[in-house]
C-alpha positions in Angstrom: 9.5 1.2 -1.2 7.8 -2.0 -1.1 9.7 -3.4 2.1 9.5 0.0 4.2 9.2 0.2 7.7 5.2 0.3 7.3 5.0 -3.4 5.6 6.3 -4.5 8.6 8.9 -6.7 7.1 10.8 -7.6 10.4 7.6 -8.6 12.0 7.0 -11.0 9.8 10.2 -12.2 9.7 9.8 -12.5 13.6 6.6 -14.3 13.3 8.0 -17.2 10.7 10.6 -17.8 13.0 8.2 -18.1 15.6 6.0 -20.4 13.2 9.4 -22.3 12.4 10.7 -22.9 15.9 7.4 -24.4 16.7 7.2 -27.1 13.7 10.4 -27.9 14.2 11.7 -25.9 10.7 10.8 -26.8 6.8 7.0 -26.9 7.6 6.9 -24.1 5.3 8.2 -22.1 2.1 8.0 -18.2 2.4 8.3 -15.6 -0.2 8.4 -11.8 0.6 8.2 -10.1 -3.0 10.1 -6.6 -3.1 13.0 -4.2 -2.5 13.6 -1.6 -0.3 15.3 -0.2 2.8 15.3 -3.8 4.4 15.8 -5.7 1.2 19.4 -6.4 2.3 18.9 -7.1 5.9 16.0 -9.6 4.9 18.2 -11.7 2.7 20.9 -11.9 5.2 18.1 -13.5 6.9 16.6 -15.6 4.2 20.6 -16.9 3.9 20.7 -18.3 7.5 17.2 -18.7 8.8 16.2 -22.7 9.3 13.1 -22.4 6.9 13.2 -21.8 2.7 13.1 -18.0 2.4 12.7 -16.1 -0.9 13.3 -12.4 -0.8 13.5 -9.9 -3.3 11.9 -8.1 -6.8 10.0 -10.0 -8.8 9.0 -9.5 -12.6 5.3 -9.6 -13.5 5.8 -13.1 -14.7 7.3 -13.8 -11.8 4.8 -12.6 -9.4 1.9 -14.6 -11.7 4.2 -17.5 -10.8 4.5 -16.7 -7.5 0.9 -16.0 -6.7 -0.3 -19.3 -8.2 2.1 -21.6 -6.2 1.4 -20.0 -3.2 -1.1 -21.1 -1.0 -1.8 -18.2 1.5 -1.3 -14.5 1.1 0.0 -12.5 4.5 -1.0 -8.9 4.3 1.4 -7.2 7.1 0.9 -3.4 6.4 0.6 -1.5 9.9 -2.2 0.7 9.1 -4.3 1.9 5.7 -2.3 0.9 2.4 -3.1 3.2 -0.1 -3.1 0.7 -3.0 -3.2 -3.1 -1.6 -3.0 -4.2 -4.8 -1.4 -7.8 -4.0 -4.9 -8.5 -2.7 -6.6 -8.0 -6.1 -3.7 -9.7 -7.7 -3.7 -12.8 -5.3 -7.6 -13.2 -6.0 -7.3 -12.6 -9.5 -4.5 -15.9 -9.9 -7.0 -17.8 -7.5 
């Protein structure tokens, strides 16, 4: 479950609108990459926040994509993750 309650989805939804309010909206693009228990509630989100918001699976071509237009990677897991492997994937697309 890629966006379970341990990801932290909702906080980093909080935290962009935070970041958005502050620059006055469309200082930024965000992508959140998966599916899950709050995969429906996030896009609800993504449809009426004030910022372009991206939510939801990706194919591996996709992700490749995704990491290589993207120029910082937000890591939001609460505690250990077992298998971060978005970090080796973001290094190894630079």
């Amino acid at each position: 479950d890629l966006m379970s309650e341990e990801k932290r989805p909702l906080d980093f939804i909080a935290a962009l609108d935070i970041v958005s309010h502050e620059t006055g909206g469309n200082a930024f693009e965000a992508t959140m990459a998966g599916a899950g228990h709050y995969g429906h509630q996030l896009a609800r989100h993504a449809a009426q926040c004030d910022y372009p918001l991206d939510v939801g699976s990706r194919s591996v071509d996709k992700m490749s994509q995704c990491y290589q237009d993207s120029s910082i990677l937000v890591m939001t897991s609460a505690d250990f993750d077992n298998q971060p492997m978005v970090i080796a994937e973001s290094i190894l697309h630079g």
